[in-house]
C-alpha positions in Angstrom: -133.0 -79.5 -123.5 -134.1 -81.5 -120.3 -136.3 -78.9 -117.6 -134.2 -79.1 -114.7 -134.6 -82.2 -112.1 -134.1 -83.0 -108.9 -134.7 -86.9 -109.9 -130.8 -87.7 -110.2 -129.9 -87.6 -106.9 -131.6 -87.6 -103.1 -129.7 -84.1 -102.4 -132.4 -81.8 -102.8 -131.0 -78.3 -101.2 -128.1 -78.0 -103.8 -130.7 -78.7 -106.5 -133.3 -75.8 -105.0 -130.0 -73.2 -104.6 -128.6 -74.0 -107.6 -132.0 -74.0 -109.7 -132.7 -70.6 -107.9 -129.4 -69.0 -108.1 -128.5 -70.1 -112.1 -132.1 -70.9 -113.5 -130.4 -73.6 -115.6 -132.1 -75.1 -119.1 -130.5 -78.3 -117.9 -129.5 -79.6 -114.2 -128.1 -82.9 -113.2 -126.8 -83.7 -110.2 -125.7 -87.6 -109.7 -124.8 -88.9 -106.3 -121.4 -90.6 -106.7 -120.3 -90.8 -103.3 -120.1 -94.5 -103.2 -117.3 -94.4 -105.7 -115.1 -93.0 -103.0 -116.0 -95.3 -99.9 -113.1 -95.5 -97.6 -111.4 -91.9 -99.4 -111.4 -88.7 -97.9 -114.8 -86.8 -97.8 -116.5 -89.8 -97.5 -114.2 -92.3 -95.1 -117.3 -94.5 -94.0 -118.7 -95.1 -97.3 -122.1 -95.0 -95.9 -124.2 -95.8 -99.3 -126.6 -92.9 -98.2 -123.7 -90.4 -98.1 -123.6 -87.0 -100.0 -120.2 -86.0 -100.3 -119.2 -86.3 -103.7 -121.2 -85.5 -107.1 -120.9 -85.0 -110.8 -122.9 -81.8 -111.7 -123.9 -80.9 -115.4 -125.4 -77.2 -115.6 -126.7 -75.7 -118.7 -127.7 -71.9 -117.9 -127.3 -68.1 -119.4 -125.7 -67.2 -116.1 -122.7 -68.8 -117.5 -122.5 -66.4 -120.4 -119.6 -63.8 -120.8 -118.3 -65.9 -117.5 -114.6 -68.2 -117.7 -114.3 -71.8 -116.5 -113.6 -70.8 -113.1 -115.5 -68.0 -112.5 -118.6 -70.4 -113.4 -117.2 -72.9 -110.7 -116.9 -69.9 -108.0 -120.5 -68.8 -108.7 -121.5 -72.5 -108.1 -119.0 -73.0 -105.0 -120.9 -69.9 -103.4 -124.9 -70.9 -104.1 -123.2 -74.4 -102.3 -121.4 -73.1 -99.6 -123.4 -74.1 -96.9 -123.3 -78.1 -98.3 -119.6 -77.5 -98.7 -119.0 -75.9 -94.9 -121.1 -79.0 -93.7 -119.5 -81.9 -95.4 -119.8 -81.9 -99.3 -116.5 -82.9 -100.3 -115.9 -83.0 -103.9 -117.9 -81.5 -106.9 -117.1 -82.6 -110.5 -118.4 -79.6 -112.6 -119.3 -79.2 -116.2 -120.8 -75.6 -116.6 -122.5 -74.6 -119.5 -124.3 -71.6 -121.3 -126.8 -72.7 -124.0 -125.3 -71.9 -127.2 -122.0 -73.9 -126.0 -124.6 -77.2 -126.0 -125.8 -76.3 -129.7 -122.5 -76.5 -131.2 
């Protein structure tokens, strides 16, 4: 498993929160805001923007937990991004023994 990174992306709070909050085995968090210049969330396309990203979480705090209770937990540790402009979050939530099948 990869140690948790905040190398995939310039959005460094939602890394720090969600690091702190889950204590994942793996986080990656990839910018992809300029996939969705001109759409809502992101209607300037500025290529700096931090509206939209794919996030892949590997942590125990997922264990015992369904799909979207895993999304509510991360929705809440990010609710201050999401309250300020974070638009869109593509999540793939998973415990460690889901990975090693």
């Amino acid at each position: 498993m990869n140690s948790p990174s905040e190398k995939q992306s310039p959005c460094r709070a939602p890394c720090r929160k969600l690091t702190a909050g889950l204590q994942p085995v793996t986080l990656k968090l990839t910018n992809e805001s300029h996939k969705h210049a001109g759409h809502s969330g992101n209607p300037t396309g500025a290529p700096d923007a931090e509206t939209h990203f794919n996030v892949e979480i590997v942590s125990e705090a997922f264990q015992g937990k369904p799909l979207v209770a895993r999304h509510r937990l991360v929705y809440t540790l990010l609710k201050e991004e999401l309250d300020a402009g974070l638009h869109a979050l593509a999540l793939k939530t998973k415990t460690p023994s889901e990975v090693a099948r």
